[in-house]
C-alpha positions in Angstrom: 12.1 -5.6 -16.1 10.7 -7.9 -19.0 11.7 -6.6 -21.3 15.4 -7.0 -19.8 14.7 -10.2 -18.9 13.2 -11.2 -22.8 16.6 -9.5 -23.8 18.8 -11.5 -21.4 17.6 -14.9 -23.4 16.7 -17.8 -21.5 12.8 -16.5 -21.3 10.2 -15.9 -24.0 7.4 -13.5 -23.9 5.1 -16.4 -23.6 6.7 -17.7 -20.2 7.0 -13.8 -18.7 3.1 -13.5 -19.9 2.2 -17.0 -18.2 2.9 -15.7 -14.6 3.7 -17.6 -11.9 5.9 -16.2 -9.3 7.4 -12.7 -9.8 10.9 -12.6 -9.7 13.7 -10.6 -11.7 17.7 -12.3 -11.9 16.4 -14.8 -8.6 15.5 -11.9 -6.4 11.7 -11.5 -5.5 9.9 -8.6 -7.2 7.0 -6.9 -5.4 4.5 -4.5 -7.6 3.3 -1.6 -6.0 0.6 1.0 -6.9 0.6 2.8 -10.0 1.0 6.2 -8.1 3.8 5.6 -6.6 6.4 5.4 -9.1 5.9 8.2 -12.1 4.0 6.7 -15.4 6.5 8.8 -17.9 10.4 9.3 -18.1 10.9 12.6 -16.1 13.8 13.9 -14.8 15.9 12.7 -11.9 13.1 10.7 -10.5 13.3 7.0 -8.8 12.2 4.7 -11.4 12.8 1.0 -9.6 14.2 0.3 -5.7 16.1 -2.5 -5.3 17.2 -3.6 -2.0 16.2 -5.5 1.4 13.6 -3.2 2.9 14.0 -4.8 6.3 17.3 -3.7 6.7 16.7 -0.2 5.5 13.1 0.8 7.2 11.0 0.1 10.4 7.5 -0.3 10.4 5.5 1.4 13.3 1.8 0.6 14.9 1.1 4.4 15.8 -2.5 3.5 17.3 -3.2 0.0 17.5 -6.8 -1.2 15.6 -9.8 0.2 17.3 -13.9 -0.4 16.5 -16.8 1.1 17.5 -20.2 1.1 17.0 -22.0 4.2 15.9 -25.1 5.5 17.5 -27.1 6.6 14.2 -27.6 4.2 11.6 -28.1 1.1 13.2 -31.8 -0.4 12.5 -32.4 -3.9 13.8 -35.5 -4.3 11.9 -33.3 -4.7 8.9 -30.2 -6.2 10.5 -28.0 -3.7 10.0 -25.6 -1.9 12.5 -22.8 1.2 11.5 -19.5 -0.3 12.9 -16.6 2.4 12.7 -12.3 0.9 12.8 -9.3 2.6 12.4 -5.5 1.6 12.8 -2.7 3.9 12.2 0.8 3.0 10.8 4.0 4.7 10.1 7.1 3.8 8.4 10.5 5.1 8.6 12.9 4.6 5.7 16.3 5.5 8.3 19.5 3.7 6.0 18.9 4.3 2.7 22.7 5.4 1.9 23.9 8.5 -0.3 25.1 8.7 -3.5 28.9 8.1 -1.6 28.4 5.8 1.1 26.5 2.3 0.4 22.8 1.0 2.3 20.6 -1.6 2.2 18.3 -0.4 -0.9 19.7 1.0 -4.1 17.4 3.0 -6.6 17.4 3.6 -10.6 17.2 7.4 -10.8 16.5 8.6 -14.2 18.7 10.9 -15.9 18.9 14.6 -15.3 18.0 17.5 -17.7 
């Protein structure tokens, strides 16, 4: 997306590489993991999503946050104590569209072999 943007005109390298807010065309831009999206051009793999996520999924609380103190571990003389939590979350991605019929999110899908 820099590089698109650096080509557009309008923005120099030195104003993309001074930060501020993230955002590509006036539409906010969200980074995400490196393991999500793949590192090299493969074929017909998404490459970028584009789209209003709250529209298209639903975010689930599937076990609500829980805590508990372990029995082993937990040595006063030293102040410490073994404290165990867990939450559990799902999300469902349920109007994404086809290639026909038109949704929420749109996604660059590199080119097929």
């Amino acid at each position: 997306m820099e590089r698109l943007a650096a080509a557009a005109g309008g923005s120099t390298w030195e104003n993309i590489a001074a930060g501020g807010p993230r955002s590509f065309l006036g539409y906010p831009v969200e980074l995400v993991s490196g393991t999500v999206f793949p590192k090299a051009d493969t074929t017909s793999q998404i490459m970028c999503v584009f789209g209003d996520l709250a529209q298209s999924s639903t975010l689930g609380d599937r076990r609500s946050m829980s805590m508990r103190v372990t029995e082993t571990g937990n040595d006063a003389s030293y102040d410490r104590l073994s404290v165990i939590s867990s939450a559990r979350w799902d999300i469902n991605n349920h109007d994404l569209g086809s290639a026909t019929v038109a949704g929420p999110v749109v996604c660059l899908i590199s080119a097929a072999s």
